[in-house]
N, C-alpha and C positions, 0 to 999 in steps of 0.2 A: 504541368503544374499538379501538385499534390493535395489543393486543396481550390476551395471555391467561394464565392461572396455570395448569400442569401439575404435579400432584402422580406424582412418580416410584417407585413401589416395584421395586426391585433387589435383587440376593443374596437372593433366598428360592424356593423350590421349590413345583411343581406337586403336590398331594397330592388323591389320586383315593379318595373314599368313599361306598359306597351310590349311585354311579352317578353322583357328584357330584365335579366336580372346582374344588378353590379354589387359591388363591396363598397359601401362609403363609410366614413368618419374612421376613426382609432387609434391609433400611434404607429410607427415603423422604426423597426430598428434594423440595423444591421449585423451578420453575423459570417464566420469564417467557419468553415467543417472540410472536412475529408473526403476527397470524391468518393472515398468506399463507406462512407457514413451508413448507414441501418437504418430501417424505417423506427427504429424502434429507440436508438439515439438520436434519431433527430426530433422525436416526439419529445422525448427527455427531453433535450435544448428548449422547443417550442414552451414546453410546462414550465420551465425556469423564468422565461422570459413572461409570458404570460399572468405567472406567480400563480398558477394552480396546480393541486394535487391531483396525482394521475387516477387514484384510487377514487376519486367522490366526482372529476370529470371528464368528461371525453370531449376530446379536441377533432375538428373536422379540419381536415387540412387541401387545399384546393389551389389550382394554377391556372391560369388562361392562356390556352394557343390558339395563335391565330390559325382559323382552318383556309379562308379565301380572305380577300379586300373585305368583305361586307360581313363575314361570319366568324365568329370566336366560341368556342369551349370552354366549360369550364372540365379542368381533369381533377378526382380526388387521387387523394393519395393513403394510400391502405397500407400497401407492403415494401418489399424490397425492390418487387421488377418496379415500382413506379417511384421509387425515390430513384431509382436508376434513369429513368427516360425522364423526370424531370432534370435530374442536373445534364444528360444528354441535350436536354431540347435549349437547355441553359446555356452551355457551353458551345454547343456544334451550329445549333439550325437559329438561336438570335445572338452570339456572341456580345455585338455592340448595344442590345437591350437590355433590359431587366427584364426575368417573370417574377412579383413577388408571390411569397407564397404566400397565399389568405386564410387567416385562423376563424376560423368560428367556434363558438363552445358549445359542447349536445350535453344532453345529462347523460351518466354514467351507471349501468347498473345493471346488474343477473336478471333476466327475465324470463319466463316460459313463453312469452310472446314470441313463438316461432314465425308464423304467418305472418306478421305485421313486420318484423325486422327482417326478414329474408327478402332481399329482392335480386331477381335472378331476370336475366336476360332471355327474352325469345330466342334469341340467336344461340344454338346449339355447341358452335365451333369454340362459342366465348365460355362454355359453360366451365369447362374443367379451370378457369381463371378463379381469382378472383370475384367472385359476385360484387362487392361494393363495387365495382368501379361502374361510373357514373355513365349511362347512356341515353345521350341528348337526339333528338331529332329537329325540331322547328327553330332552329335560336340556339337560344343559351334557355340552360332547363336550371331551374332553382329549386332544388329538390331532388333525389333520389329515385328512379323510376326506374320499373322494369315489372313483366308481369308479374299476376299473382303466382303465389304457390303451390299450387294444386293444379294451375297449367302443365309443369311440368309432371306431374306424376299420373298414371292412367292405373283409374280408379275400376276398371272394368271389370266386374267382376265381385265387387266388394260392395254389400250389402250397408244399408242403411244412409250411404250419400245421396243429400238430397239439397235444392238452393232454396233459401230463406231468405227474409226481408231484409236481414243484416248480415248477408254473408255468407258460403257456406258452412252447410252443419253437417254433422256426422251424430244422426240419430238425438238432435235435440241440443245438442252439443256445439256451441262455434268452435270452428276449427282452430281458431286462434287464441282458445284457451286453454291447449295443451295442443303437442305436436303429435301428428300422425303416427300412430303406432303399430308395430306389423301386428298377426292373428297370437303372437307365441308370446308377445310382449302385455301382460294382464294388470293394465289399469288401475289404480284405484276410481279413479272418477269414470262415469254412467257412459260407458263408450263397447257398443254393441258391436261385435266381430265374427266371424265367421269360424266355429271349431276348428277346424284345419285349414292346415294354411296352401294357401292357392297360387295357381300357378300369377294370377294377378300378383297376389303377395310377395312372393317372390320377387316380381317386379320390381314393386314399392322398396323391399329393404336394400335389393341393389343398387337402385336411383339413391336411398340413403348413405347406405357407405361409401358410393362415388363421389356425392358431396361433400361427405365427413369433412375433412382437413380443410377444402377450399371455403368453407364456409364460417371459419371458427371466430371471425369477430365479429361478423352479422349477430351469430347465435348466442354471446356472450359466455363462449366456453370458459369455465372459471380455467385460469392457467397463473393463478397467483396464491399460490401454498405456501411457501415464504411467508408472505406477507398476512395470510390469512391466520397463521401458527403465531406470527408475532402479537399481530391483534390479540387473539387470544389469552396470549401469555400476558400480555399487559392490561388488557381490559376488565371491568368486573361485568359489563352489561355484554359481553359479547354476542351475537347470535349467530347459529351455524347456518341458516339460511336454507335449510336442504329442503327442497318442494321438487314435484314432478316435473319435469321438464328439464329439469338445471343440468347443464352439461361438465363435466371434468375433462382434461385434458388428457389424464389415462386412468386405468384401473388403479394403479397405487394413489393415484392423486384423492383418488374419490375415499379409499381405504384412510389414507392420512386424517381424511377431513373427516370418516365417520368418528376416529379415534379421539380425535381432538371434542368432538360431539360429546361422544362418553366422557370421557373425563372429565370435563366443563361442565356437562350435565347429569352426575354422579348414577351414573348406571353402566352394565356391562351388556355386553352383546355379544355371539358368537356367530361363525359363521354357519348357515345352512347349505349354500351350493357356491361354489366359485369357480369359473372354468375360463377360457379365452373369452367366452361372449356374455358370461352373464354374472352375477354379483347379487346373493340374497342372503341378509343379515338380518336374525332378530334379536329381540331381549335374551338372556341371557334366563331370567327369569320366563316356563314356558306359559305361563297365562297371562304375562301382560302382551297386551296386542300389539306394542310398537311394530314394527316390521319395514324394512326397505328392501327395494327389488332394483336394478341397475340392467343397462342391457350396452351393449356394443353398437357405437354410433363412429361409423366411419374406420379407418382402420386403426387407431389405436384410445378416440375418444368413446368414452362411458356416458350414458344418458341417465336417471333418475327414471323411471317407468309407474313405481306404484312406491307410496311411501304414508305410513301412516303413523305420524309423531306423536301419538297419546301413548302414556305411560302410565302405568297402572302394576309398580313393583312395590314389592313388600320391603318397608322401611328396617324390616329387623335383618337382611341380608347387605346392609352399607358399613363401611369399614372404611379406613384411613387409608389402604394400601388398592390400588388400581392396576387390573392386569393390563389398560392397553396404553395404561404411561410408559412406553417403551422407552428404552437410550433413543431410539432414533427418532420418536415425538420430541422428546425433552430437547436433546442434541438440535434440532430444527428449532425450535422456540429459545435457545440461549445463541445460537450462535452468531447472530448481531453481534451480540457483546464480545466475541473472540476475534473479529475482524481485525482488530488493533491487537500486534503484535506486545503492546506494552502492557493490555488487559490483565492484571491480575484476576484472572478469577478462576478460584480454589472448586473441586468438587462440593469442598464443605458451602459454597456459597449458592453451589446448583440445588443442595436440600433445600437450602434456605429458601430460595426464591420459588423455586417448585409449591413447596407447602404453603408459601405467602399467595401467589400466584393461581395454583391449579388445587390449592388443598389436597394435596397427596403428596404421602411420606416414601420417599425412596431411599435406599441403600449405597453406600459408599459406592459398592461397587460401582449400581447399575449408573451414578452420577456420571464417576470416571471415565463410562462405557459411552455418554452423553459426551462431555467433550469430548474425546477422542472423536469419536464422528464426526461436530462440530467441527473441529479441528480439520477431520478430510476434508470436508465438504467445501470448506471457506479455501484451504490451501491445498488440495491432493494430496495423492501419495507419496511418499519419499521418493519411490523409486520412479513415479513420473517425473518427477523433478529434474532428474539426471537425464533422462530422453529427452527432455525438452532444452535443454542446455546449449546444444548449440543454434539451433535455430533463435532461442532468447538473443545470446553472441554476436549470430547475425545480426538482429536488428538493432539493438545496441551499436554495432558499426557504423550501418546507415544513417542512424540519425543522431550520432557523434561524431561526426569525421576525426578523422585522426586518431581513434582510441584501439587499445590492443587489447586484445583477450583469446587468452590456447589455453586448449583442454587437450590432458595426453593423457591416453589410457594404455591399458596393456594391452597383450596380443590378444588377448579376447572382447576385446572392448572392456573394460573395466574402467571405472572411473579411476585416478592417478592426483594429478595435480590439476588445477586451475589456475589461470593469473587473468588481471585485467586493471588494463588502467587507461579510464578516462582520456581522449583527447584532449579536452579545455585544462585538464588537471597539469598534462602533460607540457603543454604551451605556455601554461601559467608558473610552472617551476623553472623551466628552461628563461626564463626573461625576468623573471621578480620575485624570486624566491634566494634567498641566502642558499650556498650548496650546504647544505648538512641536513640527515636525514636519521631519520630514528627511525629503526626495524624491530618488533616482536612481534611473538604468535602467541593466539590464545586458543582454549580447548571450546570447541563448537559441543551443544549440548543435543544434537539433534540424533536422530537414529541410530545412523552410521559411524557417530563426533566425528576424527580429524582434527583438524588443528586450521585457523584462521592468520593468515599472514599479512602483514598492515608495514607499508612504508608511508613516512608522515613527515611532513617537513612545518617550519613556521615561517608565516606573513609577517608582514611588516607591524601588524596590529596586533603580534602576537597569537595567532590564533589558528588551531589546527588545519593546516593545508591538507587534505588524503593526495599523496600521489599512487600508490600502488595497493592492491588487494591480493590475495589467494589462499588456495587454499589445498591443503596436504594430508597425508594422514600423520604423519607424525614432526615432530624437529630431528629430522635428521641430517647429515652429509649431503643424501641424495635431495632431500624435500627444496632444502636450503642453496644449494648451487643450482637447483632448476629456477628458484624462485628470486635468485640475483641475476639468472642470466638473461631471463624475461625484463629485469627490471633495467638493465643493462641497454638491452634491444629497446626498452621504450624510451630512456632518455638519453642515447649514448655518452660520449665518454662531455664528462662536467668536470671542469678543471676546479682546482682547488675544493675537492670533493670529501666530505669527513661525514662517516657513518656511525652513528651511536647506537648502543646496543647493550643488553644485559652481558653476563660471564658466561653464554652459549657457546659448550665448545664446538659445537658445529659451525656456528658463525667466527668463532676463530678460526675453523678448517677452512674455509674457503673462502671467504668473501676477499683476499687479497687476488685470487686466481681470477676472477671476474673485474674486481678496479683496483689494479696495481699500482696504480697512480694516487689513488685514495686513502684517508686517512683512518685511523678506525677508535673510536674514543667508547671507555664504559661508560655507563651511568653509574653517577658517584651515589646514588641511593642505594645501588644491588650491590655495588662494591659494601656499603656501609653494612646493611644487613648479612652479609657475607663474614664481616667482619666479628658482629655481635654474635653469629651463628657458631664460629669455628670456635673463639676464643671463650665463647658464654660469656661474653660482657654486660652489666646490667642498662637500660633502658638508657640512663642521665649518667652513662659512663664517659667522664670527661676527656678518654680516649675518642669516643666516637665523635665529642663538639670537635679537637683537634684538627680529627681527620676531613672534617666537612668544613672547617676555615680554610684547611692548607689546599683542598681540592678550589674550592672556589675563588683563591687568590687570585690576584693577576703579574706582580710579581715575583719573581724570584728570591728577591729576600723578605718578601711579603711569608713565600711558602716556606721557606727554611726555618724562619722565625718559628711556624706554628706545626713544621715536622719534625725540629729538634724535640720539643713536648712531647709526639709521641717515642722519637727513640728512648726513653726511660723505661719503653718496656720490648726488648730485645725484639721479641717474636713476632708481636705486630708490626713492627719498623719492616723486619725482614719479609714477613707478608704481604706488605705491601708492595714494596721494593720488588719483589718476585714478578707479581702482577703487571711491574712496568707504570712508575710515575707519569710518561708520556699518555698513558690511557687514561687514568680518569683525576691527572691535575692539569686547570686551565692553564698553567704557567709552564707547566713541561711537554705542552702537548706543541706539537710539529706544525699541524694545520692548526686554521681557524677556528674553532667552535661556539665563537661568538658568543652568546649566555644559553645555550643550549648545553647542560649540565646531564641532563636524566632522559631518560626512555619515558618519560610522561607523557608526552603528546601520543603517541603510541599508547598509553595504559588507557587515557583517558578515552579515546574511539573504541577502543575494547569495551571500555563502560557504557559508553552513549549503546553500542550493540549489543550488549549484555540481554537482549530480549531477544532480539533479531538471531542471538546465534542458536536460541532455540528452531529455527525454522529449518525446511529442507533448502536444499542448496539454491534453487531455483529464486525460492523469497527472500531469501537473505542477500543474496545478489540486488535483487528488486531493491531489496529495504535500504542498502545500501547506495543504489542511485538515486531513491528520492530521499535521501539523507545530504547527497551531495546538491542534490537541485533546488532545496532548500536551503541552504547552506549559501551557495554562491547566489541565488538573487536577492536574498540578506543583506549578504554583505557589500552586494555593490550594488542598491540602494545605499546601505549605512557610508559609503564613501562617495556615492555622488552626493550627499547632506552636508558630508565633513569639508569647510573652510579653513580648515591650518595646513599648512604647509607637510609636517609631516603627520603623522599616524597618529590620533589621540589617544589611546589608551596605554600606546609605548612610548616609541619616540617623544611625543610632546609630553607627556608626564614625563618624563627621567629628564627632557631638558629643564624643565620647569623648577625642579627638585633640585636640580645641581645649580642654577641661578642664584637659590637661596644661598645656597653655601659658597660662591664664589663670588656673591656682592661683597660677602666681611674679607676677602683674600687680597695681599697685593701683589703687583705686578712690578717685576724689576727687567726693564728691555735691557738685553746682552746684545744684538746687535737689532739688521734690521726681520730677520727672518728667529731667533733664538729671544724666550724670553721664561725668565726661572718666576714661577708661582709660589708664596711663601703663605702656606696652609697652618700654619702653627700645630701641624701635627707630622707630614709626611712631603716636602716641597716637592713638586712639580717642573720639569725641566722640558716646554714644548719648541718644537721645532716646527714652525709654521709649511715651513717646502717638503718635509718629507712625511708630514700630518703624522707624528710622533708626539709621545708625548713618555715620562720617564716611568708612571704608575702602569704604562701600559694597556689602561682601560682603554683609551682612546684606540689602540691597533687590533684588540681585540675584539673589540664587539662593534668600530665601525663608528660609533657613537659620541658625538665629544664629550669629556670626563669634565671634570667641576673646573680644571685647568684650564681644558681650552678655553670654557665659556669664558672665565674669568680673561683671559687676553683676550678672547672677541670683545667683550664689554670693555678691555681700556681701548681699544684700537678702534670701537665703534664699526667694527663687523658685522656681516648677516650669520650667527651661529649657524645657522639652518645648512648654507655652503659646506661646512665643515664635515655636514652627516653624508652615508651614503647613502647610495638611492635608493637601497633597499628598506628604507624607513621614510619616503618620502608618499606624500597623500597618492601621486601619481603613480606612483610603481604599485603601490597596492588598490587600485581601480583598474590598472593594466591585470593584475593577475586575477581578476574576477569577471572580466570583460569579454569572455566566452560564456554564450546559455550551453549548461546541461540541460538535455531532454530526455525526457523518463521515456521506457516505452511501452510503445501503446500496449491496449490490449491484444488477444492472440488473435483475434476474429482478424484483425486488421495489420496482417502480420502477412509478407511477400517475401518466401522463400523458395529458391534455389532448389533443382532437385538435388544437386550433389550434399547441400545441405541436410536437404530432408530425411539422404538415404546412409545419414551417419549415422550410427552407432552406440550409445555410450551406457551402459549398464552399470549399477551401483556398485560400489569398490567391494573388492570381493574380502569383505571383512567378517568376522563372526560377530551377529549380534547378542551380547549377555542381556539372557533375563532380568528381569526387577528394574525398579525407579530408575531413572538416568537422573545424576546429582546436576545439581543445578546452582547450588552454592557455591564460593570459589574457594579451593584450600589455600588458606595462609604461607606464602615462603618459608622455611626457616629462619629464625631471625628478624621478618617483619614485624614492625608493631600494628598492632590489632587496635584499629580505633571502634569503639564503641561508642554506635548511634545513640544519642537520648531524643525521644519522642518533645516536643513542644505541646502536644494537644494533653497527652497523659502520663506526662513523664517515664513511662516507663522507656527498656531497654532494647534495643534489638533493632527497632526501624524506627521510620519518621513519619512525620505528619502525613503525610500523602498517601502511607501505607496503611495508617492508623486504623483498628477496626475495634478499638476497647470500647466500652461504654466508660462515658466521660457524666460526672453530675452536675447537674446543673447548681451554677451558684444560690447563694442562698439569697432568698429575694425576701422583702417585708409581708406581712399580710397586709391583704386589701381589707379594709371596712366595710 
């Protein structure tokens, strides 16, 4: 099993009796995780449930093993090795019990209280562990025990330790108001030491750096920078916190935090000494006394040593512009807000908020220099992106059965093509999907671009099905018969199968060599703009209505009717005519195309991704499963609600609509299977047995036309019989009835060595200098619709984009 049941008790209290301490009162809930869960996500989960913030409390997390008949433990749980031996002791050594695991809440907070929050065990062997974990002797211990702190360290040698009433001191000093500091390490507070430092000394700071790491959430080592840069960015009361004692998690962390200091608290500082072990920064200004000193605690955490926050600089040396507002301050304090792929947010928006926020004016540039960063940090680098591709592939497999995805690179590993398509996508077309499928590719705006390849089919409900994705670097011959033959291999050969598609002559070169059996229809939109393009026809050129009746007819002299109009002008007849009337008129075409006319299902996934193809390939992939995993548990919710028989938004509206018009129709029975419908405009000839009908709606799209219904209503029929399945409630709850699953993160990601020792290096493309355009150029011939804003009228975008200043109405005066 992949995953485990954790019963949670919360809200109840620790109650200590007869030397016995239990968990009584609270609530329990229950919860499912991942045997490779993190001590660090399962904290997360615990805070969710709990309903508190991880940053203002700290959670004590605890289990009980039975040690004999008569005697139980309680174990905490700190890190990784004990979230491990708990679901171990969970699963292996009580299977048929429960351990639940008991929440208690501590307060939460940076302290210099070394002494008091350090508890370390007598026992040597445990030392390099862990120190929280919890070691009980008599019972069960209700509390945290272990000796004091200065047991472990041998002070021989070192001057001025002596024992006091409350505690050891060190020259007048409790120990536990600042932590032991070697001879080289100079104080601010009254702690007397020995000039050079001794072989005792020595001792001391190797006992400290041995502990460094195993101790870092006893000591409250700040390791929250992130969150410390956002506070500030958001906050007006922020405080930097910095006091002697406070620990950082590295040198850059401590560097981060002095900067955000300055900034916040409008002064400048430079450095005086900075080397692997030590860290001393003053004003920048040399007679104000500020000063901070930092030393090397453990092998890579920073400790606070002497710091004195009085500031005493000359007001006439402050200005608007701040040396330590770096891109990479800034960049860490905006980049929440870039997390979402759909974030609009402009360089020009990062001055704004800077100067509203930190009161310092920055430079286009250094904004720019700010995202970008922002940008790595949240998403990597492009070129990681590509290295991590197949291992992503792999897990994708795993936890989609059935789904395909190749990556074929050159002889040097270079990146080439991609393809990939969903399992559930694939299951879902093959059984309840109409066969016709619309193919284009759009240009990806990311480093490398390429080109984004999208096969897209429609549901019964009308609504965009993805079956296939990839991605290339150009539309060519080669891009395009890799990317049919993939598509090919994932849902082999589908009878009565019709591909729509723009005037790509590469998709005319091949796509017969892969489904020879297949039909191939244009989209009569790209045909049209094709048309306005060659000929320069004007916009409401009565040529082009011509051509979009005659395309969308369904019969034959329906189309003739309205393509005689256009032969009045030789050269578009013959144009068209060239093009082949089978491709993009419903009434000449060979196969089915049911009301599937245009490449739009296709244009419109391009749209929904229009942000997403900014990304490197890695996210964009990402963005695109949980686009689909959104997408499918949507919609099958929305059709396990839906009670009509067929599809409400298609199916049941178009019956609906043609009811109307076929209650005023009558019915003349010719025998017992033939009867002619008399429409006062266009009669109707259906044939019950061979589900015919003479307008040919009804063979075309599957659907009963205003005819049939009108004879099911004199015959007292179920209409609904008539349709086919591919518009019924059930066929489209079948095609969503597979869960996509996104996947995980990487921490928790089980790959294969042959996997891991693949190869894929970013396509070997030149990258041009300057802005990557991000706008889409217009077809030729396309009409250009122009957004009007609703909030300010103006032109260009929409409300959601809006960032004019709007005035406020005009209101009465008050009295």
């Amino acid at each position: 099993m992949d995953t485990i049941a954790i019963l949670v008790c919360y809200n109840g209290k620790w109650v200590t009796s007869k030397k016995m301490c239990t968990y009584e009162g609270g609530d329990t809930k229950g919860i499912i995780v991942s045997r490779n869960i993190t001590f660090g996500e399962l904290l997360e989960r615990v805070h969710k449930i709990v309903n508190t913030d991880n940053r203002e409390v700290k959670l004590c997390l605890k289990f009980l093993v039975s040690i004999s008949s008569n005697e139980c433990k309680h174990i905490k749980i700190e890190d990784n090795d004990d979230v491990k031996f708990f679901i171990k002791y969970s699963c292996d050594v009580i299977p048929s019990k429960v351990a639940p695991l008991l929440v208690s809440i501590e307060d939460k907070g940076v302290t210099n209280v070394v002494g008091d929050r350090m508890h370390i065990t007598t026992d040597m062997s445990r030392m390099a562990c862990s120190s929280n974990a919890i070691v009980e002797s008599n019972g069960d211990v209700h509390g945290d025990f272990g000796t004091q702190y200065l047991d472990m360290i041998d002070f021989t040698g070192v001057e001025g330790v002596h024992s006091g009433d409350n505690g050891t001191e060190m020259n007048g000093l409790q120990m536990h108001s600042a932590p032991p500091i070697l001879a080289h390490l100079e104080t601010f507070s009254q702690v007397g030491v020995v000039g050079s430092e001794t072989t005792s000394e020595r001792s001391i700071r190797h006992n400290w750096r041995q502990m460094g790491e195993q101790n870092v959430h006893n000591l409250g080592i700040v390791n929250e920078e992130e969150e410390d840069i956002e506070s500030a960015y958001s906050r007006n009361n922020w405080d930097p916190k910095l006091e002697v004692g406070k620990i950082f998690s590295s040198k850059e962390a401590l560097s981060n935090k002095l900067q955000l200091a300055a900034v916040r608290g409008h002064f400048e500082f430079k450095v005086k000494q900075s080397c692997k072990s030590r860290l001393v920064v003053v004003c920048s200004q040399g007679s104000c006394p500020w000063r901070l000193r930092a030393s090397s605690y453990g092998e890579k955490n920073f400790m606070i040593v002497k710091y004195n926050p009085v500031h005493e600089c000359d007001m006439s040396f402050i200005h608007d512009k701040h040396r330590h507002a770096s891109a990479k301050l800034v960049g860490n304090a905006v980049k929440r807000k870039l997390k979402d792929s759909r974030t609009i947010y402009t360089p020009s928006d990062i001055i704004r908020d800077v100067k509203q926020n930190f009161g310092v004016t920055i430079n286009y540039c250094k904004a720019w220099r700010s995202r970008e960063l922002a940008l790595m940090s949240t998403r990597g680098s492009v070129e990681e992106a590509y290295s991590l591709l197949p291992a992503y592939c792999h897990e994708l497999e795993r936890v989609n059965s059935g789904t395909r995805t190749y990556i074929h690179t050159d002889e040097n590993n270079h990146f080439l093509y991609f393809f990939m398509a969903v399992g559930a996508c694939i299951r879902g077309f093959q059984s309840s999907m109409r066969p016709v499928i619309a193919v284009d590719a759009t240009h990806l705006k990311c480093k490398y671009k390429g080109v984004l390849f999208v096969a897209n089919a429609f549901d019964g409900n009308r609504n965009i099905y993805p079956l296939a994705f990839g991605i290339g670097d150009l539309e060519t011959d080669a891009s395009w018969h890799w990317f049919f033959s993939k598509l090919h291999e994932a849902i082999g050969e589908c009878p009565n199968l019709v591909i729509i598609s723009d005037r790509n002559i590469s998709i005319e070169n091949v796509w017969h060599n892969i489904f020879p059996t297949a039909q191939h229809g244009i989209c009569f939109y790209h045909m049209k703009g094709n048309m306005k393009r060659t000929f320069k026809l004007k916009k409401r050129d009565k040529l082009l209505l011509y051509f979009e009746q005659a395309a969308k007819s369904y019969g034959i002299a329906e189309f003739d009717r309205h393509f005689h109009k256009i032969k009045g002008n030789d050269e578009v007849a013959q144009y068209l005519e060239s093009a082949g009337l089978h491709k993009w008129s419903r009434a000449h075409m060979d196969g089915r195309r049911y009301n599937v006319m245009t490449t739009n299902i296709a244009e419109s996934i391009n749209s929904v991704l229009r942000f997403a193809r900014m990304l490197p390939v890695l996210h964009l992939i990402d963005e695109i499963i949980n686009l689909l995993v959104k997408w499918f548990s949507k919609r099958r919710d929305f059709a396990l609600k839906c009670t009509s028989t067929l599809c409400p938004d298609f199916g049941e509206k178009k019956l609906r609509r043609r009811l109307e018009c076929a209650s005023r129709m009558n019915v003349v029975k010719l025998n017992h299977v033939e009867y002619n419908v008399v429409d006062g405009d266009m009669d109707g000839h259906v044939h019950l047995t061979n589900n015919t009908c003479s307008c040919r709606k009804f063979q075309l799209e599957q659907l009963p036309c205003k005819h049939v219904v009108a004879v099911c209503r004199f015959l007292k029929l179920n209409v609904y019989s008539m349709a086919s399945r591919y518009y019924t409630r059930n066929t489209w709850l079948d095609a969503y009835s597979d869960t996509i699953y996104p996947v995980q993160p990487q921490e928790l990601w089980v790959i294969p060595e042959d996997v891991q020792s693949r190869v894929v290096r970013p396509p070997n493309a030149k990258v041009m200098p300057g802005r990557r355009k991000k706008l889409r150029i217009p077809s030729q011939g396309e009409d250009i619709i122009r957004r009007k804003c609703s909030r300010c009228s103006g032109t260009g975008h929409n409300k959601s984009t809006c960032k004019n200043n709007v005035p406020l109405p005009n209101v009465g005066h008050v009295l």
